[in-house]
N, C-alpha and C positions, 0 to 999 in steps of 0.2 A: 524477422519477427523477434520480437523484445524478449529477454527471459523474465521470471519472477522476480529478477532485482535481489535475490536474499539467498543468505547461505545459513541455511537454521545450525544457530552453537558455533557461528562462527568463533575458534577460539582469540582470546581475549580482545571482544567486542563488549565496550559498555553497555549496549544494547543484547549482552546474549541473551538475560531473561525472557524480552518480549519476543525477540526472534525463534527461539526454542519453546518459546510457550503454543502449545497444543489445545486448548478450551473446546470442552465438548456442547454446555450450553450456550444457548443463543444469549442469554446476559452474559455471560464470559466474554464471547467474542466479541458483544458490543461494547464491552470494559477494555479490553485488548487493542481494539480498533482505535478508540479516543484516546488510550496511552500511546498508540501506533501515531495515530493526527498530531497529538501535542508533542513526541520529540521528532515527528518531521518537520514541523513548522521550526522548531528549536535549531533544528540542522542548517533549514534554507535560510534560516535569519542570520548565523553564524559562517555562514555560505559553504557550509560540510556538506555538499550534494552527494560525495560519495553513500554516506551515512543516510540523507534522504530518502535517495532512491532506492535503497535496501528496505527502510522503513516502510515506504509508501509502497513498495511491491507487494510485502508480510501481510499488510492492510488489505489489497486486494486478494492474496491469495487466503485469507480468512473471510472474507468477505463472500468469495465466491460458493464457500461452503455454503453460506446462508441460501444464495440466489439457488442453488441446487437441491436443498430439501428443506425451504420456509413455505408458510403460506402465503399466497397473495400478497396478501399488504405486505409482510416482513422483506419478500423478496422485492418490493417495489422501491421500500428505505433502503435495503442493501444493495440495488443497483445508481439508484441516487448519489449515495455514498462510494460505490466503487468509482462511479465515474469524474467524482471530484479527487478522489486521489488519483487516477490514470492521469487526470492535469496537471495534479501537484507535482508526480513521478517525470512527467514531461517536462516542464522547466528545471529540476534538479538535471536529466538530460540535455536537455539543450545547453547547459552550462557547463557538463560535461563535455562537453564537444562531440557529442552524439545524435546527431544533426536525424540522422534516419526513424532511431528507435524513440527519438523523442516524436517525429512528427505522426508516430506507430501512434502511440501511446496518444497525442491529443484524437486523433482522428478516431480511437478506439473509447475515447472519452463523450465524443459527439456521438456517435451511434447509439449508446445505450441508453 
């Protein structure tokens, strides 16, 4: 089984901000999340999967928050959403030579 991909405060990660960022409201974490999307896509274009797959894990472990105390709809967008980064987080594995937790992660992608 895959871990969360992320070390919160990893030290001296460009990314510590968003990785150590903790957001209590549901617009927080939706602002968190699309800074989380836009420097993972920034990483796999740059082919930094390391950095990806950290990003794209942070994303679903804020995300999951939502899926566990939103309403209906809100949990419906944030499983939509989880399951497109569980894909994103798979091809940064797969490129990692992580042949297992990548196929975790799309197959965890289709289920939801």
């Amino acid at each position: 089984m895959v871990s969360l991909g992320f070390s919160p405060g990893m030290p001296g990660s460009v990314h510590n901000d968003v990785l150590s960022a903790n957001p209590t409201s549901s617009q927080d974490k939706y602002n968190l999340i699309e800074e989380l999307k836009r420097r993972g896509r920034a990483a796999v274009t740059s082919k930094n999967y390391p950095d990806a797959d950290i990003l794209y894990g942070k994303g679903v472990a804020v995300l999951q928050t939502l899926v566990d105390s939103a309403d209906e709809e809100e949990k419906a967008k944030a499983k939509k959403d989880i399951a497109i980064l569980y894909s994103n987080r798979s091809l940064s594995l797969l490129q990692l030579g992580k042949s297992e937790d990548a196929r975790y992660d799309a197959q965890k992608s289709n289920r939801i």
